[in-house]
C-alpha positions as CSV (number, residue, x, y, z in Angstrom):
1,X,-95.3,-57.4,-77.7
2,X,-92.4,-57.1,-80.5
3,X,-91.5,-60.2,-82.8
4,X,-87.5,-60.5,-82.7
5,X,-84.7,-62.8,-83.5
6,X,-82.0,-63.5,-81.3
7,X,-78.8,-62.0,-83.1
8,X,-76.0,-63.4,-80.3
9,X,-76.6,-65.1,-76.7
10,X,-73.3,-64.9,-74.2
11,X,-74.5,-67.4,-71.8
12,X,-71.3,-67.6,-69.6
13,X,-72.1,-63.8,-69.0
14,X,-76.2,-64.2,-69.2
15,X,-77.4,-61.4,-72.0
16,X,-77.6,-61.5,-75.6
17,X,-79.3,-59.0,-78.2
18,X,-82.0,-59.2,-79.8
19,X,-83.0,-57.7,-83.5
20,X,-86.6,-56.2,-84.7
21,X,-87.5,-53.6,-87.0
22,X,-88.7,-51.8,-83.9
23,X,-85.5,-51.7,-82.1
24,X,-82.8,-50.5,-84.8
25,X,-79.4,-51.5,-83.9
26,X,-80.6,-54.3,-81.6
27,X,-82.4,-54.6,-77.8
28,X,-80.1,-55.7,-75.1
29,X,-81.6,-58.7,-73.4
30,X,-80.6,-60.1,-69.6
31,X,-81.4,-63.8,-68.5
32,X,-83.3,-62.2,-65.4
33,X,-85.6,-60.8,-68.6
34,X,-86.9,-64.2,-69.9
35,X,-90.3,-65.0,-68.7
36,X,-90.1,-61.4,-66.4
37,X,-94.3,-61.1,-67.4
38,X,-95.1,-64.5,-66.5
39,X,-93.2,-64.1,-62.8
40,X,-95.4,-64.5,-60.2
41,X,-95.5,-61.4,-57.1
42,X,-94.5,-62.3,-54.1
43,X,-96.2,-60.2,-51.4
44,X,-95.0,-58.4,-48.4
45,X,-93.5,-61.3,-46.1
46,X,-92.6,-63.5,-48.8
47,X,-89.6,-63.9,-51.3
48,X,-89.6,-65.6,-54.5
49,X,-87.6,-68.5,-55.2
50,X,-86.6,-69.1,-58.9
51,X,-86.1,-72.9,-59.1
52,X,-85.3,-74.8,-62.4
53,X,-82.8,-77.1,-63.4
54,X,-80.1,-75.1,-66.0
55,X,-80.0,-72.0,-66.4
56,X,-82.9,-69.5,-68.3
57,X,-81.0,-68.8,-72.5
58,X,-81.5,-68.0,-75.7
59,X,-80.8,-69.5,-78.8
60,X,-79.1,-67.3,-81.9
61,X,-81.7,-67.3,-84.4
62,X,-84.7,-68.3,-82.3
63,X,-87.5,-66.3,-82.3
64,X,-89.1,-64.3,-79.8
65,X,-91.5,-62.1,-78.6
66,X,-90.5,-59.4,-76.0
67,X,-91.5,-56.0,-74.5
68,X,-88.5,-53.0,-74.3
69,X,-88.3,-49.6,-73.2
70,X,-86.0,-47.0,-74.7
71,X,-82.8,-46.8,-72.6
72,X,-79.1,-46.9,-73.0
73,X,-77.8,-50.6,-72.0
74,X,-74.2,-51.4,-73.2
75,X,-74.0,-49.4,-76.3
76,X,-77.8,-50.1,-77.2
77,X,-80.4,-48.0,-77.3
78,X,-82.9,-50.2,-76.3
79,X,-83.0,-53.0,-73.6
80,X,-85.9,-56.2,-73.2
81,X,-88.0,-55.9,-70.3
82,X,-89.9,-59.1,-70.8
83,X,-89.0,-62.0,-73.4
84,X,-90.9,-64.8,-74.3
85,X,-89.5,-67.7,-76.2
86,X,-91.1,-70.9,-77.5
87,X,-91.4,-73.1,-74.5
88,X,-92.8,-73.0,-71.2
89,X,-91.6,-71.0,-68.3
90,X,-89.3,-72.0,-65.4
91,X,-90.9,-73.3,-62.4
92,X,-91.2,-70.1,-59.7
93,X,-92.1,-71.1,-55.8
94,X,-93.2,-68.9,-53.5
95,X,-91.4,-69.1,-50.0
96,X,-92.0,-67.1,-47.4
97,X,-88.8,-65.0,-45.6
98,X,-88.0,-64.3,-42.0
99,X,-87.0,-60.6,-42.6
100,X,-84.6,-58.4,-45.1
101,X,-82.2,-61.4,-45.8
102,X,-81.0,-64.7,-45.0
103,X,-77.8,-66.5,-45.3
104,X,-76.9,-70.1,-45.2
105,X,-73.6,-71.7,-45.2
106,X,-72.7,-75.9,-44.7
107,X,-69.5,-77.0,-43.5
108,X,-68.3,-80.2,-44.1
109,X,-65.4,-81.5,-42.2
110,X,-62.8,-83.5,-43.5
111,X,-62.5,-86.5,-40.9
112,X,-59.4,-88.3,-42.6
113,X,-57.2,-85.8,-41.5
């Protein structure tokens, strides 16, 4: 893994960049990035539920250590495949799933009217 420091964090939009000697010009970093390693696999039959309270960010100026492969993202040349910052990981759950997708809708009904 890479030692880097978040530069800037958008957290309305989810990414941010992140700036090591090893990635010149700075790594471009998505939410769905943070903790990627530690995510459990769900296997065939079973989705995985992501379930925390909040939302996964970064901090500008917190350190980190991530994994990054060599790819245009955004106008970087390099983009995070697995960050790790201080801290413990979200809370995954493995469910199990019915078959290629599920929806769910609730409809509540205004009585007074």
């Amino acid at each position: 893994m890479t030692v880097g420091v978040v530069r800037s964090w958008y957290g309305e939009e989810g990414w941010g960049v992140i700036d090591s000697a090893e990635t010149p010009g700075g790594c471009w970093v998505h939410f769905s990035h943070l903790w990627a390693g530690a995510m459990p696999k769900a296997a065939p039959g079973q989705s995985l539920a992501v379930r925390t309270s909040g939302t996964r960010q970064l901090r500008v100026g917190e350190t980190v250590d991530f994994d990054w492969e060599a790819v245009t993202q955004d106008g970087f040349a390099f983009r995070a495949t697995d960050v790790r910052p201080d801290g413990e990981p979200p809370r995954w759950e493995i469910v199990e799933s019915t078959g290629g997708y599920a929806s769910f809708v609730d409809i509540n009904f205004d009585e007074s009217q």
